[in-house]
C-alpha positions as CSV (number, residue, x, y, z in Angstrom):
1,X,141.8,125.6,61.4
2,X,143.7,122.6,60.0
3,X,144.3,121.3,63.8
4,X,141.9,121.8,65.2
5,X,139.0,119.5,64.2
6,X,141.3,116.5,65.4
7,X,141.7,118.1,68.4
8,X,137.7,118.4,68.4
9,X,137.7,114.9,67.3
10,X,140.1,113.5,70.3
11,X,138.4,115.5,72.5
12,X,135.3,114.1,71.6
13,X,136.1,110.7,71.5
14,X,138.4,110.6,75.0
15,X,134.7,112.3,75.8
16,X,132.9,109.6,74.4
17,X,134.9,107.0,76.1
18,X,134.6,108.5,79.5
19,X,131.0,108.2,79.3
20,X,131.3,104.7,78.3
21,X,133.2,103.9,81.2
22,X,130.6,105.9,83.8
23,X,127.7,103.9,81.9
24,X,129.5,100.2,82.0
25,X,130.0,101.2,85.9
26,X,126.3,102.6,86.5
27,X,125.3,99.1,85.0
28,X,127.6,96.9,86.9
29,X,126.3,99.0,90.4
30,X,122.7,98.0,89.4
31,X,123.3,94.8,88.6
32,X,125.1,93.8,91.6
33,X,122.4,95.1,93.8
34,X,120.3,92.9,92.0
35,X,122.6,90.2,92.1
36,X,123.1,90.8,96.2
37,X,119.8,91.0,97.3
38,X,118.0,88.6,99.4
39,X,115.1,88.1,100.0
40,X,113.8,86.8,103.3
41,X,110.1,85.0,103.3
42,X,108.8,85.2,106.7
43,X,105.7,84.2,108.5
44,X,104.4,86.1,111.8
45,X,102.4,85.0,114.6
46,X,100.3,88.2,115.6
47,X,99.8,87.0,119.1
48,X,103.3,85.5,120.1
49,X,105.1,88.0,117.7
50,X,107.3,84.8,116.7
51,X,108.7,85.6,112.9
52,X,109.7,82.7,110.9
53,X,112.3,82.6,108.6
54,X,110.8,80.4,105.9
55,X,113.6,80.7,102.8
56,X,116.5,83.0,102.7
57,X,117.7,83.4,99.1
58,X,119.3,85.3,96.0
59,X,116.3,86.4,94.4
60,X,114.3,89.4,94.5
61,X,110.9,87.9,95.6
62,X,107.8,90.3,96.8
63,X,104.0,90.0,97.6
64,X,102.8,86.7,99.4
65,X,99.6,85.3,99.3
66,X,98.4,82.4,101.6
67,X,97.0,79.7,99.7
68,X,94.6,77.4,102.3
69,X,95.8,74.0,100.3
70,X,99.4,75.4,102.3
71,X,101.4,77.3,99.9
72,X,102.7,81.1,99.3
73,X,102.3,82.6,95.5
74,X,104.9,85.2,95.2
75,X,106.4,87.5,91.5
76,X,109.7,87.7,90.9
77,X,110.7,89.2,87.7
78,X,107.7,89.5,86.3
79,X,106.9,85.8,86.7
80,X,104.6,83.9,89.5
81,X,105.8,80.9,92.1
82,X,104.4,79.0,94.3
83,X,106.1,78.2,97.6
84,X,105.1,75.1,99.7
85,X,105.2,75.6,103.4
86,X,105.9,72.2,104.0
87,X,108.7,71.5,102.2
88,X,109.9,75.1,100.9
89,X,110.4,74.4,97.4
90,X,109.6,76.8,94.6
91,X,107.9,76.5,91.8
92,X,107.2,78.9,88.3
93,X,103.3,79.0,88.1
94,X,101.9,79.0,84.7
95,X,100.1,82.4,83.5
96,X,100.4,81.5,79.8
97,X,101.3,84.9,77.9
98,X,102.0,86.8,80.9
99,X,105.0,87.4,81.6
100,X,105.2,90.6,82.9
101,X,103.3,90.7,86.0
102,X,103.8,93.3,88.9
103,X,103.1,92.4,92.4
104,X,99.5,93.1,92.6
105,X,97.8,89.6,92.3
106,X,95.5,87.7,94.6
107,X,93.0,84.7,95.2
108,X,89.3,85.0,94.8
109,X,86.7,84.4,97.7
110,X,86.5,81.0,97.5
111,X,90.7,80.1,96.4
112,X,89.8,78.9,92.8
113,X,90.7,82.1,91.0
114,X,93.7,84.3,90.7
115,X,93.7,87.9,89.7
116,X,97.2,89.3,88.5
117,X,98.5,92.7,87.0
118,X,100.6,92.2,84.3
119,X,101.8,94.3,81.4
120,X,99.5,94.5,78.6
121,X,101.2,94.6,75.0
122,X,98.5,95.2,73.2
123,X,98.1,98.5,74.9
124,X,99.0,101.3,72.5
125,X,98.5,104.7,74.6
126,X,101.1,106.9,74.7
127,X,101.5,105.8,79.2
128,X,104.7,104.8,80.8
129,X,102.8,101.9,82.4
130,X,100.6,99.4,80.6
131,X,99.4,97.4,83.6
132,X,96.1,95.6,83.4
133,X,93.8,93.2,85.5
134,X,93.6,89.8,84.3
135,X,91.9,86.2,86.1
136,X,92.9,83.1,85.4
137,X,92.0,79.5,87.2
138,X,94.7,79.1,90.7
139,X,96.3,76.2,89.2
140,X,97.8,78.1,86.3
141,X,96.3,78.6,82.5
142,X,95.5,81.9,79.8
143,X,94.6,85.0,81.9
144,X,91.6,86.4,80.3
145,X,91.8,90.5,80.7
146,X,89.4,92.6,82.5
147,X,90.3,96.1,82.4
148,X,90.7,97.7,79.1
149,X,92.0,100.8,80.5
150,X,95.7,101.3,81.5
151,X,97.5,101.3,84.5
152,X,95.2,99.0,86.6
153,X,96.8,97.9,89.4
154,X,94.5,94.5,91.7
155,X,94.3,95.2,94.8
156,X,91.0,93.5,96.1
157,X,88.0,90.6,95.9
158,X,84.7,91.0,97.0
159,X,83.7,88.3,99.2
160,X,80.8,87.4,97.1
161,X,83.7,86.6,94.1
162,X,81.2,89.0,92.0
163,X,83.9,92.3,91.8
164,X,87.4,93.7,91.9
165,X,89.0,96.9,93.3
166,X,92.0,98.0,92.0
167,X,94.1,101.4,91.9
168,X,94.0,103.1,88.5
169,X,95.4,106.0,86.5
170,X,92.9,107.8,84.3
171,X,93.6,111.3,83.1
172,X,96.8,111.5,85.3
173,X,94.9,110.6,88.5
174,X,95.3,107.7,90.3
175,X,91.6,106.9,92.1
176,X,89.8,103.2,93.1
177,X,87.8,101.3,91.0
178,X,86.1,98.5,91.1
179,X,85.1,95.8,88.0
180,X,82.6,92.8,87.5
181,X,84.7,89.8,87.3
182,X,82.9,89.4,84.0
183,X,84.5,92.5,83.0
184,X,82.2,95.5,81.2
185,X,82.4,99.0,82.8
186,X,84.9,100.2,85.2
187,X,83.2,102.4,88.2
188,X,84.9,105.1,89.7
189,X,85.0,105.1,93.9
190,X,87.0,108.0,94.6
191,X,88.0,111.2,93.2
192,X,90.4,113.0,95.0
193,X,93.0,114.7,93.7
194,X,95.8,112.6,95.2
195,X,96.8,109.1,95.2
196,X,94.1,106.4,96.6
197,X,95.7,103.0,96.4
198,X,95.6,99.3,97.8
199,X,91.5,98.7,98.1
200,X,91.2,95.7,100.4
201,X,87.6,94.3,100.8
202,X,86.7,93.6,104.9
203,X,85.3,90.2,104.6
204,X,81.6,91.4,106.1
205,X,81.1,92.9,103.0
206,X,81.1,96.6,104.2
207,X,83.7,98.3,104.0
208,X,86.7,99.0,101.5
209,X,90.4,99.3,103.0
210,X,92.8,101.9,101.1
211,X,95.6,104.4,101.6
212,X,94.6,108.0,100.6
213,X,97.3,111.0,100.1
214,X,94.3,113.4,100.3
215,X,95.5,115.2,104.2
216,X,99.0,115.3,102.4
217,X,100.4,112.3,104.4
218,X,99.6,108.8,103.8
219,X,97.0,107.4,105.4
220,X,94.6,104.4,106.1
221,X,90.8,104.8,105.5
222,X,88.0,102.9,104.6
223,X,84.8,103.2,102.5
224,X,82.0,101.3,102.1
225,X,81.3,99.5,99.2
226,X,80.2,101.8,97.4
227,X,82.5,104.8,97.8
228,X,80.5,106.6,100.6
229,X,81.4,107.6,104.2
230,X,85.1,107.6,103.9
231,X,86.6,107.6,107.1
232,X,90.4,108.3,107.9
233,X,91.6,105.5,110.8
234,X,95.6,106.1,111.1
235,X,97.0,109.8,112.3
236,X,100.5,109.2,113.1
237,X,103.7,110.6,111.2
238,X,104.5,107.5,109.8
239,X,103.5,106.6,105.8
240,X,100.6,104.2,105.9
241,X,100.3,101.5,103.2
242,X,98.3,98.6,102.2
243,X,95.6,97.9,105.0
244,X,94.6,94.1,104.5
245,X,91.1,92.8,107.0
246,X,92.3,90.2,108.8
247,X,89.5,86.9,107.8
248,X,87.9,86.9,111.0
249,X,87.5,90.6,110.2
250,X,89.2,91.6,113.7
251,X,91.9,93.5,112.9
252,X,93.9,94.9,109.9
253,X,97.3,94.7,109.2
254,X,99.4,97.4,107.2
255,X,102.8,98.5,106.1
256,X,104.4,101.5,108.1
257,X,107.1,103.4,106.8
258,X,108.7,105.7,109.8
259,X,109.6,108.6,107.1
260,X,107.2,110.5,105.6
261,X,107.3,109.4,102.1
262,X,104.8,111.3,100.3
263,X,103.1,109.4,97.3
264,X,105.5,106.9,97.2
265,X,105.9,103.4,98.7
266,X,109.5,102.4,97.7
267,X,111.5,99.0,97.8
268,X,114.8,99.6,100.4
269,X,113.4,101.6,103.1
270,X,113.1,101.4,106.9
271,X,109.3,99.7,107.2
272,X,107.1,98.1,110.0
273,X,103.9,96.1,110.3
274,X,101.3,97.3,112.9
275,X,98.2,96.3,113.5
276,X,94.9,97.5,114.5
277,X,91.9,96.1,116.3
278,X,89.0,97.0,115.4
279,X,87.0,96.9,117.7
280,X,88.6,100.0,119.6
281,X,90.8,101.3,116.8
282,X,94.2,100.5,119.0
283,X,97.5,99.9,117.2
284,X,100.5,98.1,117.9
285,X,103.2,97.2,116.4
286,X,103.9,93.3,115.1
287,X,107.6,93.5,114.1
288,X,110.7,95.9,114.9
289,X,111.6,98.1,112.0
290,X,113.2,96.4,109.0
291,X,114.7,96.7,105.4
292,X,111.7,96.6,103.3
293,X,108.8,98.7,101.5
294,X,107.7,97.9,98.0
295,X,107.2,94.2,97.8
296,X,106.7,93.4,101.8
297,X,103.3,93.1,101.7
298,X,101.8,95.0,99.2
299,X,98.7,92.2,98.9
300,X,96.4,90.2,101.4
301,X,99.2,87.6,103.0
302,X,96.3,86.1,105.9
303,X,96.6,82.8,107.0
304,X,92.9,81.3,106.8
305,X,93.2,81.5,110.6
306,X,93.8,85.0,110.7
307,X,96.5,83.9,113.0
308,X,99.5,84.8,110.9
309,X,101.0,87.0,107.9
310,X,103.1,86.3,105.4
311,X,106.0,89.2,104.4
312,X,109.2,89.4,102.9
313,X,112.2,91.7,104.5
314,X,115.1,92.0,102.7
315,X,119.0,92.8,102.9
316,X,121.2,93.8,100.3
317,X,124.9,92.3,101.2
């Protein structure tokens, strides 16, 4: 017995160090992925199918929205920019305490307003994610919280500025809710018992876009207001994300991923955009496939014009 705890103890220290060295490597893998991503900010013309290549750059940047006064507002790491169309330079947008923001944010009706989804500290349930909904004015400032409940995820404005839909967790379902912009009482819309997510507002005032799990693929559908007459709109094999009304209320634009993905909508996978009129329910596609997902277009990106999007593809070199 007198030799062998220092064998036990080498053993467990050429062990300890081999584990070291797997861990030092697993972080150096992640963090040169981060540090060799780019991120391409494009804008499409739906009718020509011309893509522009606005910025190309070393940053992990996700979920445009098109400002009318000509800018982009895009998170990166938890912060907000703006990006000027005009002369491409970015620029960190002040949200006061938060910090921690996901890529769920958007513009109110009338361009004044932001909502955001950012991390809320003061959260103390026992839930992997803390995200709440938050406004604050477009021009930067404190965000003042709207959802007390955690996750809450923004999706959607009602075009009378009066309410927000967003995609929340409660009770380890995630279902669509919507919230006076003055904040109070969260209402339930659906209650199936899969994922409902993305709630985009048509800008009649009708009808609610989301994606639904609840056939066991992912979806499109819409809803009225209110949470009645759901109706399923996309049957294909692909996985159908984040349906945004176009502003002349024409057509919607969504993300397609050509694998089924199940509940998921993940950053690095083979994606599309497509398109549907409304009118007759036909769909084509805007762009070949490309290296995307999570962060292409997970909020409303409309020109005011309803003439182009804006997305971001990505490469990792």
């Amino acid at each position: 017995m007198k030799h062998v705890l220092p064998l036990a103890v080498r053993a467990a220290k050429k062990c300890l160090h081999l584990i070291c060295i797997l861990l030092f490597f697993t972080i150096a893998a992640k963090a040169q992925i981060k540090k060799d991503t780019i991120s391409y900010i494009q804008v499409l013309d739906i009718t020509t199918g011309k893509i522009d290549t606005l910025l190309a750059v070393h940053q992990h940047f996700e979920a445009p929205n098109w400002h009318p006064d000509g800018y982009l507002l895009l998170n990166s790491y938890g912060k907000l920019y703006t990006f000027n169309l005009v002369t491409k330079s970015v620029n960190l947008l002040n949200t006061g305490f938060a910090n921690e923001c996901n890529n769920d944010h958007g513009f109110s009706p009338d361009k004044k307003w932001l909502a955001i989804s950012n991390n809320n500290r003061k959260d103390t349930s026992n839930k992997p994610y803390h995200s709440a909904v938050y406004i604050l004015p477009v021009t930067g400032g404190e965000p003042k919280l709207l959802t007390m409940k955690s996750p809450s995820y923004w999706h959607g404005w009602s075009m009378d500025g009066k309410t927000l839909a967003y995609c929340a967790e409660r009770n380890n379902n995630y279902d669509i809710y919507t919230i006076s912009v003055d904040g109070g009482e969260e209402k339930r819309l659906t209650t199936t018992d899969s994922l409902d997510d993305g709630p985009d507002y048509s800008t009649d005032g009708k009808y609610i876009y989301f994606n639904s799990y609840r056939t066991r693929h992912m979806q499109i559908w819409r809803m009225h207001t209110d949470g009645s007459n759901p109706e399923q709109l996309t049957f294909d094999d692909n996985s159908n994300w984040f349906a945004h009304p176009s502003p002349d209320n024409k057509s919607i634009v969504y993300i397609a991923y050509i694998t089924d993905e199940k509940q998921s909508h993940l950053f690095g996978k083979q994606v599309k955009l497509r398109l549907m009129n409304l009118a007759d329910k036909t769909i084509r596609d805007l762009t070949p496939v490309f290296f995307g997902g999570q962060g292409t277009i997970n909020v409303p990106s409309w020109s005011a014009d309803s003439k182009k999007i804006a997305f971001v593809s990505y490469s990792i070199q």
